[in-house]
C-alpha positions as CSV (number, residue, x, y, z in Angstrom):
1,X,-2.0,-34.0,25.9
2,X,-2.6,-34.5,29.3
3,X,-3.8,-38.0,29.8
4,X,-4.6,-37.9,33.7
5,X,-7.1,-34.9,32.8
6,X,-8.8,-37.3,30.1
7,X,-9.8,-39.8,32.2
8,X,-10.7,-37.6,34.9
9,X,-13.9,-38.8,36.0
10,X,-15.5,-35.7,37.0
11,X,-14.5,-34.9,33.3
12,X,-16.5,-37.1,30.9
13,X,-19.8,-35.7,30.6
14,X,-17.5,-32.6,29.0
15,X,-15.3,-35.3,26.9
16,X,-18.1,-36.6,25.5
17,X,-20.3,-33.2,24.6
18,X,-16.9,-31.9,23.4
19,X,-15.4,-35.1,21.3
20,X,-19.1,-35.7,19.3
21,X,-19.5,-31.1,19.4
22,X,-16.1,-31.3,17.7
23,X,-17.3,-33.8,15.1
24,X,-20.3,-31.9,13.9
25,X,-18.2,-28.5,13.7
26,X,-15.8,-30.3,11.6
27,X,-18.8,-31.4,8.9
28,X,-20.0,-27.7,9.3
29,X,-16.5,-26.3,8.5
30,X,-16.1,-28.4,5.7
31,X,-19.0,-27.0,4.5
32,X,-18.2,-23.5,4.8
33,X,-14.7,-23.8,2.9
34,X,-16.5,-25.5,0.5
35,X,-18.8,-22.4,-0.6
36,X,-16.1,-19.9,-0.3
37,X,-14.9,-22.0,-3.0
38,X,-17.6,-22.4,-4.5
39,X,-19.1,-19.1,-4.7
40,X,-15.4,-17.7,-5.1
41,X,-15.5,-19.7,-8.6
42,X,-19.0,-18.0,-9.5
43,X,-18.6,-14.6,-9.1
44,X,-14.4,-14.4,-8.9
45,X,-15.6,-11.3,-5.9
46,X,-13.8,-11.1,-2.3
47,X,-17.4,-9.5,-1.1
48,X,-19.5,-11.7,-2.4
49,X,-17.3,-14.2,-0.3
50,X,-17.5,-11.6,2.0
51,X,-21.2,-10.9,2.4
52,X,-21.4,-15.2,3.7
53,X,-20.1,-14.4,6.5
54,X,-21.7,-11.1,7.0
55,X,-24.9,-12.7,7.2
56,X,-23.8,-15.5,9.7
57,X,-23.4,-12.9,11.8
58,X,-25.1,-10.2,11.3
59,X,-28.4,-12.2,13.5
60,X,-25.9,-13.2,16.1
61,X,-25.1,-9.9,16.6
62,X,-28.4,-8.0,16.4
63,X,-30.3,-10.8,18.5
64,X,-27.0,-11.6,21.2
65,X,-28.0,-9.8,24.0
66,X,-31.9,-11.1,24.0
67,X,-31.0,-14.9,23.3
68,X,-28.8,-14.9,25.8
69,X,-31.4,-13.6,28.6
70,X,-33.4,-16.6,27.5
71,X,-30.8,-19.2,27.7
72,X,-30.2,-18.5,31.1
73,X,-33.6,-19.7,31.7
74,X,-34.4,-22.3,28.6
75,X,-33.7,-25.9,29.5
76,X,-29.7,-26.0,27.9
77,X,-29.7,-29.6,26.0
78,X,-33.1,-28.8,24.5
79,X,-32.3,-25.4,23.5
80,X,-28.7,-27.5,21.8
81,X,-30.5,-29.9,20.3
82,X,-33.0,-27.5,18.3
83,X,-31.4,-24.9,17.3
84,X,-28.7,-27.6,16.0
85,X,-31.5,-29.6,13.7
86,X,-32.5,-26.1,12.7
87,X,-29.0,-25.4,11.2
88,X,-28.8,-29.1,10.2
89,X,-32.0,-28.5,8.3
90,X,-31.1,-25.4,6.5
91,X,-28.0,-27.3,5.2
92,X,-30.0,-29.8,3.6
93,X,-32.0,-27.4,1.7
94,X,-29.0,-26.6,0.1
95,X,-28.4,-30.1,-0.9
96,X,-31.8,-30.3,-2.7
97,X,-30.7,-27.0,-4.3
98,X,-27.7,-28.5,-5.7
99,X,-29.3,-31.6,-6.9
100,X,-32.4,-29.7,-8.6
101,X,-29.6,-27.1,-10.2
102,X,-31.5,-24.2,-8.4
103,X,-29.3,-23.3,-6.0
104,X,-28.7,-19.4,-6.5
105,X,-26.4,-16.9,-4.4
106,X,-29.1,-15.5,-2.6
107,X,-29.9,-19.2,-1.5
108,X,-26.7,-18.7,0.1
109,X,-26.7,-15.6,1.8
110,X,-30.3,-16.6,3.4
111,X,-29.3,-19.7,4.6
112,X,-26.2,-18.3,6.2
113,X,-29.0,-15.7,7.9
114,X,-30.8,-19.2,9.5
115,X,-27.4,-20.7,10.7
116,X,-26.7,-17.4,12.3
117,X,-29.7,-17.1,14.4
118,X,-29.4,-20.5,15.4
119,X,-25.7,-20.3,16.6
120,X,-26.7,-16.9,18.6
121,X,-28.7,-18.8,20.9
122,X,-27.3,-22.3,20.9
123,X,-23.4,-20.7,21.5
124,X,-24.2,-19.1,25.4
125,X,-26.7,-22.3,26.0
126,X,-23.5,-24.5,25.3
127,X,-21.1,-22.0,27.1
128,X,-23.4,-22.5,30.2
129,X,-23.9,-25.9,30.0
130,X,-19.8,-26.3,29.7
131,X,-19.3,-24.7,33.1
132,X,-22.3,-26.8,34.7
133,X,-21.1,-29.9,33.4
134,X,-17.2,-29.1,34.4
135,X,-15.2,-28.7,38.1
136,X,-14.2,-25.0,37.9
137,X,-10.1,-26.1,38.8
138,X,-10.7,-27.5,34.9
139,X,-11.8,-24.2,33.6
140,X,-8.8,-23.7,31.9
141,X,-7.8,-26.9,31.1
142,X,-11.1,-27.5,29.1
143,X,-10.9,-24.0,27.2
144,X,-7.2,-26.1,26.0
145,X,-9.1,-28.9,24.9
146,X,-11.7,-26.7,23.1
147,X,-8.8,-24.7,21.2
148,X,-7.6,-28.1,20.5
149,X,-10.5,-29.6,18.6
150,X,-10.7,-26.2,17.3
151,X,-7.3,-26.0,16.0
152,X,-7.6,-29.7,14.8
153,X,-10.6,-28.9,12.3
154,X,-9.5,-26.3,11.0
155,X,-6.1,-28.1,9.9
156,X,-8.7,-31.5,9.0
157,X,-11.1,-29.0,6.8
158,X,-9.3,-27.5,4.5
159,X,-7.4,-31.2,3.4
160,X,-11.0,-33.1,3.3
161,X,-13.2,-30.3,1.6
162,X,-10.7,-29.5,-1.2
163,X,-10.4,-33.5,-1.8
164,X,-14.1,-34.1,-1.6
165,X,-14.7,-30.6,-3.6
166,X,-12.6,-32.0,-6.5
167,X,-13.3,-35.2,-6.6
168,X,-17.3,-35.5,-5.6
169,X,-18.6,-32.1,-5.9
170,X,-20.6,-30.0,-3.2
171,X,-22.8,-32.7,-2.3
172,X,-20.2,-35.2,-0.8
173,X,-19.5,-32.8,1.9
174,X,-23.0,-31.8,2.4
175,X,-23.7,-35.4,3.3
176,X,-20.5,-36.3,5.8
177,X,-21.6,-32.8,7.5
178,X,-25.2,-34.2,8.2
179,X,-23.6,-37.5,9.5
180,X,-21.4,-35.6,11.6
181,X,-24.2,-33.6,12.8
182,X,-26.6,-36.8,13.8
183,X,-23.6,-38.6,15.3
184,X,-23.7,-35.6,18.0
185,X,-27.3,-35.2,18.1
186,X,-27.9,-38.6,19.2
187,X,-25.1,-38.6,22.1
188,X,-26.8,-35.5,23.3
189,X,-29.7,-36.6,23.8
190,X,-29.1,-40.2,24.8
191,X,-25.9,-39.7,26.8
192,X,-25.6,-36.4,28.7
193,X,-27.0,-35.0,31.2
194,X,-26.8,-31.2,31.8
195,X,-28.2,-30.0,35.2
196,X,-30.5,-27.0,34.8
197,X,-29.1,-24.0,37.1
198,X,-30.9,-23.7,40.5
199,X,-31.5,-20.3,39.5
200,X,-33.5,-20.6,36.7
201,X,-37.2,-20.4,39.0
202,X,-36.2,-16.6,39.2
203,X,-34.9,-16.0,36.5
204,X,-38.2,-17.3,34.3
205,X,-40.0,-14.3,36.3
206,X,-38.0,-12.0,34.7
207,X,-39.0,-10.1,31.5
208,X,-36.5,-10.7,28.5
209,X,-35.5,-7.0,28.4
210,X,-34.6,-7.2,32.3
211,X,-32.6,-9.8,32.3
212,X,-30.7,-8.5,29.1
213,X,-30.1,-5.3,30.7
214,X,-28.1,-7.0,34.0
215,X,-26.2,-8.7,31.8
216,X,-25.1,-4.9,30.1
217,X,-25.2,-3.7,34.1
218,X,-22.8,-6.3,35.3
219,X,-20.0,-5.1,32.0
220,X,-21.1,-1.7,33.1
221,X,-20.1,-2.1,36.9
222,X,-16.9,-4.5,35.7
223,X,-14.9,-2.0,33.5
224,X,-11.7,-4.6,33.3
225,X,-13.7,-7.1,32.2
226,X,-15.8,-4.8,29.7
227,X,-12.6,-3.3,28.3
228,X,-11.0,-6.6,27.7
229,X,-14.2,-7.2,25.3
230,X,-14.0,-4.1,23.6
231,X,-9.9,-4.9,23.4
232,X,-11.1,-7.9,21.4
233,X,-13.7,-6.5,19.4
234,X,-11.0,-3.4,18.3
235,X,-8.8,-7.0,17.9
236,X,-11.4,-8.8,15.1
237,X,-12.1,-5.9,13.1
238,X,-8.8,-6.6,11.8
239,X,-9.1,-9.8,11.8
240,X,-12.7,-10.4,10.0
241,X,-10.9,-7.9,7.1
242,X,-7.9,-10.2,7.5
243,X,-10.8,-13.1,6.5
244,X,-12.1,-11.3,4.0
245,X,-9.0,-10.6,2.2
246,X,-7.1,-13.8,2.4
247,X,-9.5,-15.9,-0.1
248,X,-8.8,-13.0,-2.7
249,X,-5.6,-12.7,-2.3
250,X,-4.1,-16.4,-2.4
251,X,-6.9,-17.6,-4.9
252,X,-6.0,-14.9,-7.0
253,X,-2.0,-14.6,-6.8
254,X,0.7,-16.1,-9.0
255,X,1.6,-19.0,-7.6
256,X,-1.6,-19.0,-5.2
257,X,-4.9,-20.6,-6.1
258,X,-6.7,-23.1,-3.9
259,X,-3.7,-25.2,-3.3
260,X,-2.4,-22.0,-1.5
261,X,-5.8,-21.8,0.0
262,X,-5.8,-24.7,1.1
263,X,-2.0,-24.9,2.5
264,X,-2.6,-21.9,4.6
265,X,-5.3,-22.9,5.8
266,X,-4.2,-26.1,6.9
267,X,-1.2,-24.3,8.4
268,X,-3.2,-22.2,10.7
269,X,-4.9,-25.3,11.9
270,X,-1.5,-27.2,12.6
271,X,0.0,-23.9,14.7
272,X,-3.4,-23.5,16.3
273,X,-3.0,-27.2,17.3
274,X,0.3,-27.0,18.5
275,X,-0.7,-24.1,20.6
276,X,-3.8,-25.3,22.1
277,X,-1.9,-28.6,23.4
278,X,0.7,-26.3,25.2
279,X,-2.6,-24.4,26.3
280,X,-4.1,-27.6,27.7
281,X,-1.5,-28.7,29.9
282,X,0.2,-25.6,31.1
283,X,-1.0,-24.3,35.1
284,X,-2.1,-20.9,35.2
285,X,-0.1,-18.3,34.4
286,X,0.9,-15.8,36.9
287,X,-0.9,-13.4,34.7
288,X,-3.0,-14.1,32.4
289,X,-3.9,-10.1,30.9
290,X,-0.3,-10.1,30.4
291,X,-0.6,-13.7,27.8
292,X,-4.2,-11.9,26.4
293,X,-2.1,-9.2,25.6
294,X,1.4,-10.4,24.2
295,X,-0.2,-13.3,22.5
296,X,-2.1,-10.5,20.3
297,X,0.8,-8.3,19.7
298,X,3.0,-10.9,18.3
299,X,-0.2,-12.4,16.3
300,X,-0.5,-9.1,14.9
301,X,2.9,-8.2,14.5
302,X,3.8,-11.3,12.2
303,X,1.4,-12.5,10.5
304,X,-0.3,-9.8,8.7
305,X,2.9,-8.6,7.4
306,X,4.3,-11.8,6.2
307,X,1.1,-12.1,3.7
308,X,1.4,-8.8,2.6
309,X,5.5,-9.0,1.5
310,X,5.8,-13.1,0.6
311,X,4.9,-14.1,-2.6
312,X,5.4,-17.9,-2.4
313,X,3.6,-21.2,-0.1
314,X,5.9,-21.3,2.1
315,X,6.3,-17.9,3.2
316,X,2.6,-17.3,3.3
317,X,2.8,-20.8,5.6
318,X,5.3,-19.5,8.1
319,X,3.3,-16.3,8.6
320,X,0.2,-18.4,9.3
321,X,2.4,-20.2,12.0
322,X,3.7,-17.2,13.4
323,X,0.2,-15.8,13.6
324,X,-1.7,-18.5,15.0
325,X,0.4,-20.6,17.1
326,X,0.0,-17.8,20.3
327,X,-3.6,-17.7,19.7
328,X,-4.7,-21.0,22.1
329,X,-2.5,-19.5,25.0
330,X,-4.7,-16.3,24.4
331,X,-8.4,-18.2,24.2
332,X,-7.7,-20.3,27.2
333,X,-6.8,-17.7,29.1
334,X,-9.6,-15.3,28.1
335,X,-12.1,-18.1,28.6
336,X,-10.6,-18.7,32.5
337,X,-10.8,-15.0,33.0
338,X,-14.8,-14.9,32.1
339,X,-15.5,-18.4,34.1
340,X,-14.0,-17.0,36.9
341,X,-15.3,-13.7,37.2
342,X,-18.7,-14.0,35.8
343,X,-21.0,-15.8,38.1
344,X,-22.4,-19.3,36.9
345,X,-26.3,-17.9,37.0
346,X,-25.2,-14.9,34.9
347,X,-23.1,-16.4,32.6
348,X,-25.7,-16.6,29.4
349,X,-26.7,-13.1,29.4
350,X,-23.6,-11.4,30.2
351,X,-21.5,-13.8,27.8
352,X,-24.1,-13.0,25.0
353,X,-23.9,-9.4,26.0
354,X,-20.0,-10.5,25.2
355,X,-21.1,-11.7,22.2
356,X,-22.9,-8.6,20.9
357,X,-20.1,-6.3,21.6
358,X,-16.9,-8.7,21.0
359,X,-18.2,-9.7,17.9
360,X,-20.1,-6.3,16.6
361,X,-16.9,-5.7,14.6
362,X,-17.1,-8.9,12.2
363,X,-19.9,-8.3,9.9
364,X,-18.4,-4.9,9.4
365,X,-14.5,-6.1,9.0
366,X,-16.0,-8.6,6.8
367,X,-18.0,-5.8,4.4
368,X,-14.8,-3.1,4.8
369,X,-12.1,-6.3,3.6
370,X,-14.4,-7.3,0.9
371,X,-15.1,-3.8,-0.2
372,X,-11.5,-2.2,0.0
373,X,-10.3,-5.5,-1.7
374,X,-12.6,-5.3,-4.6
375,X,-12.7,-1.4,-4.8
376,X,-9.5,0.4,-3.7
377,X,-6.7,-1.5,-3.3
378,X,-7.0,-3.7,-6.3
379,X,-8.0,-0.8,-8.8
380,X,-5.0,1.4,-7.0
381,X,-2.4,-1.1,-7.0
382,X,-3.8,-2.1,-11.1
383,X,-3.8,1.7,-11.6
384,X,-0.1,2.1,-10.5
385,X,1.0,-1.2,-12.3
386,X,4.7,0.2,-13.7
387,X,5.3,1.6,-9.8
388,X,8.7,-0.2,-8.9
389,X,8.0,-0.1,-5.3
390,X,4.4,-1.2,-5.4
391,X,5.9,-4.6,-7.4
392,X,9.0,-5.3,-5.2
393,X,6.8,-4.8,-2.2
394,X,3.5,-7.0,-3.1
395,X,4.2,-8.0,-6.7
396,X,2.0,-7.5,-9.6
397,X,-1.4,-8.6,-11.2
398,X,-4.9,-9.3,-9.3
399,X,-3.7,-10.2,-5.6
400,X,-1.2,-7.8,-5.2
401,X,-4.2,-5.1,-4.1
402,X,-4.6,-7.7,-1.2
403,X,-1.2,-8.4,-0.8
404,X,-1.3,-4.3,0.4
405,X,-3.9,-4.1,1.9
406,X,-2.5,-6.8,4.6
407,X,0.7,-4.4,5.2
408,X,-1.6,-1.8,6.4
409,X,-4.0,-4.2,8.8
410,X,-0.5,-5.2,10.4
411,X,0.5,-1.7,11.0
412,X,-2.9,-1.0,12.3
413,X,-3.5,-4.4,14.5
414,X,0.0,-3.5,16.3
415,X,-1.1,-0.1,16.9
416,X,-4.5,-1.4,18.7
417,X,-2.3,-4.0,21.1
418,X,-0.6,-0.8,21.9
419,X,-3.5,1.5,22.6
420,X,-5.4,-1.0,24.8
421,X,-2.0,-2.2,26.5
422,X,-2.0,1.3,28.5
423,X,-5.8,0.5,30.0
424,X,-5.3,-0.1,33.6
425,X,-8.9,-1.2,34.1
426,X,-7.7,-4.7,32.2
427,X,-4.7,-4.7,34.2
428,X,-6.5,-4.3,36.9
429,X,-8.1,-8.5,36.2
430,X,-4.7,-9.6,37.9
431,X,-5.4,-8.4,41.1
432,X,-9.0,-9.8,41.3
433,X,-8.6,-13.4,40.1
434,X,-11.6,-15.2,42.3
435,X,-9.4,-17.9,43.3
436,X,-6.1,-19.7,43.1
437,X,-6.8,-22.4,40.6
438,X,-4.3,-25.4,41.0
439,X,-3.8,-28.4,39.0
């Protein structure tokens, strides 16, 4: 880690938003392994899993666009500091539902539905507040330190929640993610300041539905930038069935259960990690579409189809290394790319526009991995049990379905790098980079 950038002067509004950000997003993680889990041991389904995170995001993508016009002119910290207690608030009520042993699965998937709809309009309000807050020569630097923290939960979460699912139940973690929550809450509003945009006066004249449609005009009239998006959202339809599947598969395989889970998951944190610090300290690239879009192939390329053909921890491990490691070098670099280009008084509309349309592709990957999981793949593979190539190649028994289904989201991940790696609109990015960042 780069210890001149830490103590950076011009830098610690954004240390401390992002150290005390990073807290609360690990007690919210925690929580969200915990009921896959959890619901995972109720209903032994990968879309029940499924349907949690479909309706996290199913408000974030319906309501993007329009919360995003409004950040642009809501005060930023407030809007934070809201929509946060909101989500904060909706966890506890699962907390009481535990303790009063009514907490049903449709609790769940309601709650999820609150915690959506706050994150669609606290995520551009924090995304704008980030670039006020920070230099613009530290644009990429800071999207390394935010792939770190990143990286770093999701390696933390999988070793605390398992311990504190085992060995104090649902409620333990419920508790240390409303600490981790008021910890941040109380820096934010006591400790940072986040200047509101000088162009706000105007933009607080303009109707919602105006100011949602520049934000679609400005993709409209910025093709590189608007393929890139589309690029990622071809990208996380893969992905979000990747999501989907995994839970089902490694709970469910011999030699799996949540120790595999949890391994893996850990795994992905510790490449994620190790990528993000080599994100954070490296200067810009030369080209930065060309790291988007090699970072993506090889992600694809390796990953999926190490899943699909191991059939023991430490395979499944070094495919989750292989898979994630590029990933940082790919986020920072897509985050610099949107800084960069995108005005600073635009930013919250056209990033929630971003939103909308990078992200459409979840809820459904989501549904489709849950669904081909539960009812194709898993009834064909069980159907063609004695088949000698279907066991060498993925085994046998409830997993193996999974295990299959992974092969052909590899095959069909590398052929999307390849489809969008001929669009010369995105190429076209390199030759319009705003400004020579140094460092």
């Amino acid at each position: 880690m780069n210890i001149k950038l830490l103590i950076h002067r011009d830098l610690q509004a954004f240390l401390m938003l992002w150290i005390t950000q990073s807290f609360s997003q690990l007690g919210s993680s925690m929580t969200s392994f915990a009921l896959v889990l959890y619901l995972y041991e109720k209903s032994g389904s990968a879309l029940s899993t499924a349907l949690l995170s479909v309706c996290s995001y199913a408000p974030y993508i319906l309501l993007s666009m329009f919360a995003g016009a409004l950040s642009d002119t809501w005060n930023k910290k407030r809007t934070m500091l809201v929509c946060d207690s909101l989500a904060a608030i909706s966890t506890v009520v699962v907390f009481v539902l535990l303790q009063t042993n009514q907490l049903q699965i449709w609790h769940l998937y309601g709650l999820n539905v609150i915690n959506g709809m706050m994150n669609t309009v606290q995520q551009p309000a924090s995304e704008v507040a980030v670039s006020l807050i920070t230099p613009r020569r530290f644009y990429q630097k800071i999207s390394g330190l935010k792939s770190f923290s990143n990286a770093l939960n999701t390696m933390l979460t999988p070793i605390i929640a398992t311990a504190l699912y085992a060995f104090a139940g649902m409620q333990a973690i419920i508790l240390v993610d409303v600490s981790t929550f008021l910890f941040a809450f109380i820096i934010l509003w006591s400790c940072i300041r986040i200047p509101q945009q000088d162009s706000v006066s105007k933009a607080e004249k303009e109707s919602v539905l105006k100011a949602t449609g520049e934000g679609i005009r400005y993709l409209k009239q910025n093709r590189g930038i608007l393929n890139l998006i589309l690029f990622l959202s071809a990208i996380n339809l893969t992905a979000s069935a990747y999501n989907a599947a995994l839970p089902a598969m490694l709970l469910s395989r011999a030699g799996g259960g949540a120790t595999a889970l949890g391994w893996v998951t850990m795994v992905t944190g510790f490449a994620t990690l190790v990528g993000s610090i080599v994100a954070s300290v490296a200067r810009a690239p030369k080209s930065r579409v060309k790291v988007i879009y090699w970072s993506l192939l090889f992600s694809m390329s390796a990953e999926n189809f190490m899943l699909a053909f191991g059939k023991s921890i430490p395979v499944w491990c070094i495919g989750a290394i292989l898979g994630w490691i590029a990933i940082p070098l790919m986020g920072t670099n897509l985050g610099a790319i949107l800084r960069l280009h995108i005005p600073i008084e635009m930013q919250g509309r056209v990033y929630a526009t971003r939103n909308t349309l990078q992200f459409c592709t979840i809820p459904v990957g989501y549904l489709l991995g849950g669904f081909l999981v539960d009812k194709v793949f898993e009834p064909f593979v069980s159907e063609h049990a004695t088949n000698d190539l279907l066991i060498f190649l993925f085994g046998s028994g409830k997993g193996s379905g999974a295990a299959f289904l992974f092969a052909v989201m590899g095959v069909i991940g590398v052929a999307t790098c390849l489809v969008f790696g001929k669009n010369r609109a995105i190429w076209g990015l390199e030759q319009k980079e705003p400004m020579d960042e140094k460092y």
